[in-house]
DOTIMI-21109 format. One record per residue (C-alpha): residue in three letters; residue number from 1; x negated, y negated, z. Coordinates in nm, 2 decimals. Each point is the difference from the previous one (the first is absolute). Example, Ala and Ser with C-alpha at 12.3 -4.5 7.8 and 13.67 -1.06 7.14 Angstrom:
<logus>
<code ALA	pos 1	east -1.23	north 0.45	up 0.78>
<code SER	pos 2	east -0.14	north -0.34	up -0.07>
</logus>
This chain:
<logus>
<code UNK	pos 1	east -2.61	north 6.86	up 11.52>
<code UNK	pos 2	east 0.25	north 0.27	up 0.08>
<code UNK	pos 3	east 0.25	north -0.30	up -0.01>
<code UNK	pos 4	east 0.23	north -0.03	up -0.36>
<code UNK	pos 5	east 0.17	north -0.32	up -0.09>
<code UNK	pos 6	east 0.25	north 0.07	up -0.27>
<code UNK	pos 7	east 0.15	north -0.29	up -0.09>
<code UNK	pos 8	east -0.27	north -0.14	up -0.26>
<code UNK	pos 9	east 0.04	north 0.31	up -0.19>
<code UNK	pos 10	east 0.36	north 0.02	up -0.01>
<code UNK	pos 11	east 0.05	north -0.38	up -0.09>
<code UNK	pos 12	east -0.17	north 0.12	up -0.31>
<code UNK	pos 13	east 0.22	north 0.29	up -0.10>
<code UNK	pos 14	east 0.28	north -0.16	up 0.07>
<code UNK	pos 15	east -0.13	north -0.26	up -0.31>
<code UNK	pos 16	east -0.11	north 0.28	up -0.20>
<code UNK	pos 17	east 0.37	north 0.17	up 0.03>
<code UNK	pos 18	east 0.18	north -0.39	up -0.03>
<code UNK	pos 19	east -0.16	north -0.07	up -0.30>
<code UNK	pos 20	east 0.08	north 0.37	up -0.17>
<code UNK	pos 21	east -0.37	north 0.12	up -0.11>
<code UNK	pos 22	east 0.05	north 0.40	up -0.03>
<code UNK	pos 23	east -0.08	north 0.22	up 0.28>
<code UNK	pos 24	east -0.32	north 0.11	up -0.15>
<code UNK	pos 25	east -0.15	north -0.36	up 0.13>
<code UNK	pos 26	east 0.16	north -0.01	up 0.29>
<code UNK	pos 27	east -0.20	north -0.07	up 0.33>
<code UNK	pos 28	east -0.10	north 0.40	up 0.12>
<code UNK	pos 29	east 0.13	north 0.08	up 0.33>
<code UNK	pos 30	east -0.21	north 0.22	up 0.23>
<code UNK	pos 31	east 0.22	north 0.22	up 0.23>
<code UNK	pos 32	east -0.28	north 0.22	up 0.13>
<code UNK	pos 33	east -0.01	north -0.21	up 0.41>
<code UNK	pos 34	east -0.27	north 0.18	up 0.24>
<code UNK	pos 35	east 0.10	north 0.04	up 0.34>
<code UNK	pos 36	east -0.24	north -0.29	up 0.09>
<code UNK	pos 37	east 0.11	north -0.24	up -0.25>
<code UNK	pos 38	east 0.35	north -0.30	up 0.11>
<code UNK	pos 39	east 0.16	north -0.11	up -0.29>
<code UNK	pos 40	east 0.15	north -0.33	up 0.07>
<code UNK	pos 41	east 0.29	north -0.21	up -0.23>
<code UNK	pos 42	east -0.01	north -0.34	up 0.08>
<code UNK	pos 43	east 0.28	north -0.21	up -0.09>
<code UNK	pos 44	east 0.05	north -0.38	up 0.12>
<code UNK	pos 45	east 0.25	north -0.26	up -0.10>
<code UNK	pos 46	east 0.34	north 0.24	up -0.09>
<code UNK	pos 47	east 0.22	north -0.26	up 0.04>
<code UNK	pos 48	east 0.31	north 0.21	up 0.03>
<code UNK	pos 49	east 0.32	north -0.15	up -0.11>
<code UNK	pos 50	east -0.16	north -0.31	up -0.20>
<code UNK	pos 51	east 0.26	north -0.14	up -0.22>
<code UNK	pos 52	east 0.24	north 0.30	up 0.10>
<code UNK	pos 53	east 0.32	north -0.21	up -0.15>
<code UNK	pos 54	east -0.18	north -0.06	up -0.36>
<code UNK	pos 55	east 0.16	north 0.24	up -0.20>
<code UNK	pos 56	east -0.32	north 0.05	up -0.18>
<code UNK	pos 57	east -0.27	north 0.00	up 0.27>
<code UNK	pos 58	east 0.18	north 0.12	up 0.29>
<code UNK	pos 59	east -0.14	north 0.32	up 0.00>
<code UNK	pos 60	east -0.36	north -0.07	up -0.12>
<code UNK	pos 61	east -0.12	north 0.02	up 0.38>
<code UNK	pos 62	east 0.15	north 0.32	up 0.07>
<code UNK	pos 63	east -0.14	north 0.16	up -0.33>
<code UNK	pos 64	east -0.34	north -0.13	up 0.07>
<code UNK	pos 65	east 0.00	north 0.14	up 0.33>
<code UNK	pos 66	east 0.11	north 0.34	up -0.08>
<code UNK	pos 67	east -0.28	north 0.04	up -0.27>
<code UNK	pos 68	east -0.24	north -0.07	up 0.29>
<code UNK	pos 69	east 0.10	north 0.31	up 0.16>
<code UNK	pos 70	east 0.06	north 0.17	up -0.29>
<code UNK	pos 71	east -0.37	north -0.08	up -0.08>
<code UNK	pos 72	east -0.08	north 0.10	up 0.36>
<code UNK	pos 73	east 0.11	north 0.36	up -0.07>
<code UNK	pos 74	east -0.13	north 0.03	up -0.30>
<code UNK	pos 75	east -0.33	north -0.07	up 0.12>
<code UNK	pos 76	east 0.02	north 0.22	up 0.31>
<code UNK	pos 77	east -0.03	north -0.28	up 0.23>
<code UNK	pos 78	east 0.01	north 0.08	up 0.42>
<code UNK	pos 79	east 0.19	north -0.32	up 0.06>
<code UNK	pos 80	east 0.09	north -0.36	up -0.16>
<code UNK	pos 81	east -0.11	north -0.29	up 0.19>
<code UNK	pos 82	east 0.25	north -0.31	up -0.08>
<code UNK	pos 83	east -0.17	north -0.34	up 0.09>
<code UNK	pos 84	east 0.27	north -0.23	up 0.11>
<code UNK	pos 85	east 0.30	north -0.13	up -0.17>
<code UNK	pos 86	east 0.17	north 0.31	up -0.09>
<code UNK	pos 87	east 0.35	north -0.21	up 0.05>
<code UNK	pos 88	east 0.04	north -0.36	up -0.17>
<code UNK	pos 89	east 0.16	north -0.13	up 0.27>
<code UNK	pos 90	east -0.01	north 0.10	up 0.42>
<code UNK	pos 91	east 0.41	north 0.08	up -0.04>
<code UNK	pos 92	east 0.00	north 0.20	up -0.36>
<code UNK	pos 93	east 0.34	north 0.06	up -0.08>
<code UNK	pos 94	east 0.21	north 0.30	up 0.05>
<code UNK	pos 95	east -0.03	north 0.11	up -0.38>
<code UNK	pos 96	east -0.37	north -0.06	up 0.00>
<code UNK	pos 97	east -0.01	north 0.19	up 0.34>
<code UNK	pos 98	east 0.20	north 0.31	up -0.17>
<code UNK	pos 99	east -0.22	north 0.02	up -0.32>
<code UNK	pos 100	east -0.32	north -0.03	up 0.21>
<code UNK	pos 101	east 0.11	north 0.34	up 0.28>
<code UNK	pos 102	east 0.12	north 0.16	up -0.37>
<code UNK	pos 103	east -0.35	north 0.00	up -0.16>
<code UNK	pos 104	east -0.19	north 0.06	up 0.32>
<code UNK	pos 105	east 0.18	north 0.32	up 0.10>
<code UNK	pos 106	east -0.01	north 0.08	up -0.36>
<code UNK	pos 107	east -0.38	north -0.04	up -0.04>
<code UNK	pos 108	east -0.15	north 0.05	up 0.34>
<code UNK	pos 109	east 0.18	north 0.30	up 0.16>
<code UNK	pos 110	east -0.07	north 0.35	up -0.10>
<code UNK	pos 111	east -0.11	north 0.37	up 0.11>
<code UNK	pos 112	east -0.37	north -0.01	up -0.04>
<code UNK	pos 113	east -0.17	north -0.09	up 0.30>
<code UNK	pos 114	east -0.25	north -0.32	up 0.09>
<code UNK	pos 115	east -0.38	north 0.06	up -0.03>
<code UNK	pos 116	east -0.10	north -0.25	up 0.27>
<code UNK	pos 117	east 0.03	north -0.06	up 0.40>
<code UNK	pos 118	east 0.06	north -0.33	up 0.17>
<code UNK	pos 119	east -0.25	north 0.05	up 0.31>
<code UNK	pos 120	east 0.05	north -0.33	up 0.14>
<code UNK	pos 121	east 0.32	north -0.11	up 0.23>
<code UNK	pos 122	east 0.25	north 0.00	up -0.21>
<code UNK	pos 123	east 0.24	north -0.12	up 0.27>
<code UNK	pos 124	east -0.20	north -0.31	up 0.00>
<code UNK	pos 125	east -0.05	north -0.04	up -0.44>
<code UNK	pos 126	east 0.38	north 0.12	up -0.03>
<code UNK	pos 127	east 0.20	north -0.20	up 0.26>
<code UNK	pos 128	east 0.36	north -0.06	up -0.28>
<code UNK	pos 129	east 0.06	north 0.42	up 0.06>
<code UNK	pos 130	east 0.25	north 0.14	up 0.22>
<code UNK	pos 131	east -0.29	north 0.23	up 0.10>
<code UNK	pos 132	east -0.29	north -0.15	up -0.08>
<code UNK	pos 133	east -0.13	north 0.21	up -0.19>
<code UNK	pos 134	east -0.15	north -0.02	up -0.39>
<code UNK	pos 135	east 0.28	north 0.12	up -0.24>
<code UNK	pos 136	east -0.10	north 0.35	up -0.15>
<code UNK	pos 137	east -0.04	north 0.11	up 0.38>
<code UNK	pos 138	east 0.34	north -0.01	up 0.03>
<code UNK	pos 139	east 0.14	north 0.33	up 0.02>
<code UNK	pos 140	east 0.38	north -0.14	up -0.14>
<code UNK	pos 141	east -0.18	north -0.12	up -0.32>
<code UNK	pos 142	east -0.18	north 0.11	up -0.29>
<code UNK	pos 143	east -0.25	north -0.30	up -0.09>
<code UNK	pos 144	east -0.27	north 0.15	up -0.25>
<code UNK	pos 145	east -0.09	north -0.35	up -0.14>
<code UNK	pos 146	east -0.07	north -0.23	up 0.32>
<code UNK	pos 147	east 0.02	north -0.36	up -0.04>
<code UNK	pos 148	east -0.19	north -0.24	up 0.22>
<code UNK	pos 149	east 0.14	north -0.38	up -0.01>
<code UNK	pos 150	east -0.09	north -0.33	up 0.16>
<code UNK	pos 151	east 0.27	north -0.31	up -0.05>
<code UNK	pos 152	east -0.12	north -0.31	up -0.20>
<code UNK	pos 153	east 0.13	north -0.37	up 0.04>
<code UNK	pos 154	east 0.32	north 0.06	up -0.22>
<code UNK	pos 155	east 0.11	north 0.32	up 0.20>
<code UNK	pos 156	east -0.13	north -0.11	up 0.38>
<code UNK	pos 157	east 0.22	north 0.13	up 0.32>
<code UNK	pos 158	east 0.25	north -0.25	up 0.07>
<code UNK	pos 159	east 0.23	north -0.09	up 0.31>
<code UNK	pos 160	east 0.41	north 0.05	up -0.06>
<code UNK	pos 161	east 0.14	north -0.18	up 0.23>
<code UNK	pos 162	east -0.18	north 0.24	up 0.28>
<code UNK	pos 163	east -0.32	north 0.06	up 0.18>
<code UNK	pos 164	east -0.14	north 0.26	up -0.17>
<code UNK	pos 165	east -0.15	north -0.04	up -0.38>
<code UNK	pos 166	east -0.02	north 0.23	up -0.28>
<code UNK	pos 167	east -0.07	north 0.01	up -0.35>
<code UNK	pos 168	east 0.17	north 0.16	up -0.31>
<code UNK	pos 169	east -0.29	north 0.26	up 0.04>
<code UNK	pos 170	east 0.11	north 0.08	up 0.37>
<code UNK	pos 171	east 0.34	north 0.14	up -0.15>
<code UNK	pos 172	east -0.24	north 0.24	up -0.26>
<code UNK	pos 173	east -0.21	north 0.14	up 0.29>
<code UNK	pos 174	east 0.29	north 0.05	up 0.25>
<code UNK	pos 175	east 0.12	north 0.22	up -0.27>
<code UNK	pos 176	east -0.36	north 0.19	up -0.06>
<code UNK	pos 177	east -0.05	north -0.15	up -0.36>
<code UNK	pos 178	east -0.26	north -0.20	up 0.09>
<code UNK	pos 179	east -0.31	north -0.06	up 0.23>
<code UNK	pos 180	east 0.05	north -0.39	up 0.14>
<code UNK	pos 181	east -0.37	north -0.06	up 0.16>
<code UNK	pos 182	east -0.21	north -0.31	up 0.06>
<code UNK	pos 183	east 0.32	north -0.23	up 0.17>
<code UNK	pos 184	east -0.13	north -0.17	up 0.28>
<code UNK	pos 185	east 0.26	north -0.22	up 0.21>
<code UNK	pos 186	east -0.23	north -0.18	up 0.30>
<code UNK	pos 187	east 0.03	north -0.38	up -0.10>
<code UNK	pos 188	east -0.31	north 0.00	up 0.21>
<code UNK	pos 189	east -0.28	north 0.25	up -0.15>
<code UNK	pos 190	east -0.01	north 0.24	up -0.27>
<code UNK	pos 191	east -0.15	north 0.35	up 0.08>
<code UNK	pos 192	east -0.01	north 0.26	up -0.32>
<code UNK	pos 193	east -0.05	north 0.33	up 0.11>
<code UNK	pos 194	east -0.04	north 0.20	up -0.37>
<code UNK	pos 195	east 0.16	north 0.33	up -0.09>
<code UNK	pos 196	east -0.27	north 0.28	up -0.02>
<code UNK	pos 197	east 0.01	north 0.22	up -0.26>
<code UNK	pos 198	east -0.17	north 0.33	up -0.07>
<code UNK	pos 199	east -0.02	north 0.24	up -0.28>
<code UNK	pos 200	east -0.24	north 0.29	up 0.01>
<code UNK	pos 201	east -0.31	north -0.16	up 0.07>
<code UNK	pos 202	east 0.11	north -0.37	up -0.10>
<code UNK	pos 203	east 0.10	north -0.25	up 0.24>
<code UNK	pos 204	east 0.16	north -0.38	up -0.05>
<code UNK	pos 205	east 0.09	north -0.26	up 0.21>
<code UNK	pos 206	east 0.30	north -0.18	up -0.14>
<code UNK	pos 207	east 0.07	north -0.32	up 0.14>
<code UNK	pos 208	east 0.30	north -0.19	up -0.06>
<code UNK	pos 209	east 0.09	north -0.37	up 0.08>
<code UNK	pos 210	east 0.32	north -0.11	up -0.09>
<code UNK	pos 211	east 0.04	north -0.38	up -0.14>
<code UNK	pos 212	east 0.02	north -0.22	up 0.28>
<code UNK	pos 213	east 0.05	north -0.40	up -0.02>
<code UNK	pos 214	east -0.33	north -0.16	up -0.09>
<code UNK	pos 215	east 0.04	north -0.28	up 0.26>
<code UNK	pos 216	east 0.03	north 0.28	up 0.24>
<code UNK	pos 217	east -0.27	north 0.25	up -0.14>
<code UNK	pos 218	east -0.24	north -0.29	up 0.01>
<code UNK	pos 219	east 0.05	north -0.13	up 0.36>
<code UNK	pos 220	east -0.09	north 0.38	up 0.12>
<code UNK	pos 221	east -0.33	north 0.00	up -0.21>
<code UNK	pos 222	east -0.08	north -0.29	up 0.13>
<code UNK	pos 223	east 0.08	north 0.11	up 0.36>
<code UNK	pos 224	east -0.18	north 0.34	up -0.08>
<code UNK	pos 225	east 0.31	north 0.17	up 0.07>
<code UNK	pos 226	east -0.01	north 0.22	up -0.33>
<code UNK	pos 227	east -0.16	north 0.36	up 0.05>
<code UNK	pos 228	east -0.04	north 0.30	up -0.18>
<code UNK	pos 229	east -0.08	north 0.34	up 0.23>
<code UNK	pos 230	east -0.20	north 0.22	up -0.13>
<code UNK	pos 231	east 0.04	north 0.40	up 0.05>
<code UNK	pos 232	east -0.19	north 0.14	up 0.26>
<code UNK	pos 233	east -0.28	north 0.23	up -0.03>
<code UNK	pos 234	east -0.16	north 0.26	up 0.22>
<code UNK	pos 235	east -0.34	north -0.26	up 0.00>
<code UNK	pos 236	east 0.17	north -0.29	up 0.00>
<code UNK	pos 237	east 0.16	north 0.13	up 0.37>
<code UNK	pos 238	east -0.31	north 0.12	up 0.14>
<code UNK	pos 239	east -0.13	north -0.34	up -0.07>
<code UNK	pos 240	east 0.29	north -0.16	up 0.19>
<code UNK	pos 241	east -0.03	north 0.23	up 0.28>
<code UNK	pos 242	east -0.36	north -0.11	up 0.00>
<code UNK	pos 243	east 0.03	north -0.35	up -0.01>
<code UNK	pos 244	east 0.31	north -0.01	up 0.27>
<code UNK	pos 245	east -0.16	north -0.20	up 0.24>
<code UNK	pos 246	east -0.11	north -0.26	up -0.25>
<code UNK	pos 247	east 0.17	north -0.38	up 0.03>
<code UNK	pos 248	east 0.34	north -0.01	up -0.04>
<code UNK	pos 249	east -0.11	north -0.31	up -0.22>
<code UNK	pos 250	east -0.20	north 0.19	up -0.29>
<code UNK	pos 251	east 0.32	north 0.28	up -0.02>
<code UNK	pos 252	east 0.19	north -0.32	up -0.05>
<code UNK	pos 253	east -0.20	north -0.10	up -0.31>
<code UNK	pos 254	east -0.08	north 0.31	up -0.12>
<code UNK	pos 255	east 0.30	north 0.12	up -0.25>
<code UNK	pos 256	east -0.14	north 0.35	up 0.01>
<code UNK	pos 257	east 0.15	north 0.06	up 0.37>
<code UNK	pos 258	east 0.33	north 0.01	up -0.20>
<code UNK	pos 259	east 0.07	north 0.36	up -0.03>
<code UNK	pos 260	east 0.24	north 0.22	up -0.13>
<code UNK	pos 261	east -0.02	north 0.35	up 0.06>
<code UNK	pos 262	east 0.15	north 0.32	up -0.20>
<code UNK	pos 263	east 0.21	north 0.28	up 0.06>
</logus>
């Protein structure tokens, strides 16, 4: 597979470097990326601004975060794919807030230019951005390290005293420091339309479902109203076309008839 996950790999130079053996046995990093090949940081759990009042571990968090991307550009990743609950809680504080914006426009912004395309709707897999668009595409900022982030249970959109909910990761994208992807509001179904990725001759389907209340989750499985669309392929229309004047009661049933197409 043309697919890299790094995490694995740097989890174990991070232990080889923590626990001071010499360089010479330190975990080899391979910087020589073909134009085919997606190398991928995952990082899960940050739980930014844990314990930020102990005057010992209040900046643990923060410094285990930035080694992630630290690790990520040392290892020539395309992008870093954070896994829900970058935030502790779903209103992080202003000084967890400030530290967080430092280290990401330290870490993630940058002249050298992004190796992959998103070719699916990005006004549809981007909807927190002021023009709905993924981040490096922006031409009033210089994102070289794109980030890609789904909210978890601790750090889920939230109501203030309006209509409209956002999370903590709402205020990152807005400001192009982040990708916020796989939120899906309709208390009554839950459709996940994944962002498509291409480099060279590789292409991935990310898809991204942010965590949702189980009670609720549940009730849609039940109800079958929990899909996944696939990307559309030149075959897969011609069969559609084909099959158009089949019963509308087999497109029902059949989850293939979900489409997405790409640009």
């Amino acid at each position: 597979s043309n697919l890299t996950k790094m995490s694995d790999h740097s989890d174990q130079e991070s232990q080889t470097s923590s626990h001071g053996h010499s360089p010479s046995r330190a975990v080899s990093i391979d910087t020589n990326v073909d134009s085919n090949t997606l190398r991928i940081m995952v990082s899960t759990d940050n739980h930014l601004g844990y314990l930020e009042r102990d005057p010992i571990r209040g900046n643990d968090s923060f410094a285990a975060f930035e080694e992630v991307l630290l690790l990520s550009k040392r290892h020539k990743c395309d992008m870093v794919l954070l896994a829900g609950d970058l935030f502790h809680e779903n209103k992080p504080s202003r000084i967890t807030l400030h530290k967080t914006m430092g280290i990401l426009r330290r870490h993630t912004m940058g002249p050298n230019p992004v190796q992959f395309q998103i070719v699916s709707d990005q006004a549809q897999n981007f909807r927190s951005t002021i023009c709905n668009t993924v981040n490096y595409e922006d031409p009033y900022s210089c994102v070289d390290l794109p980030i890609f982030a789904i909210h978890g249970n601790h750090d889920d959109p939230t109501r203030d005293g309006g209509t409209e909910m956002l999370a903590a990761l709402d205020l990152l994208a807005v400001n192009h420091l982040v990708n916020y992807f796989g939120r899906h509001d309709e208390v009554d179904k839950v459709q996940v339309s994944p962002v498509l990725i291409q480099k060279g001759g590789t292409k991935v389907a990310l898809y991204g479902m942010g965590s949702m209340r189980d009670e609720r989750l549940n009730r849609m499985w039940q109800g079958k109203k929990v899909r996944f669309l696939k990307p559309s392929t030149p075959e897969g229309r011609n069969r559609r076309e084909n099959n158009k004047d089949d019963d509308s009661d087999d497109d029902d049933d059949d989850d293939d008839e979900k489409k997405i197409t790409t640009r």
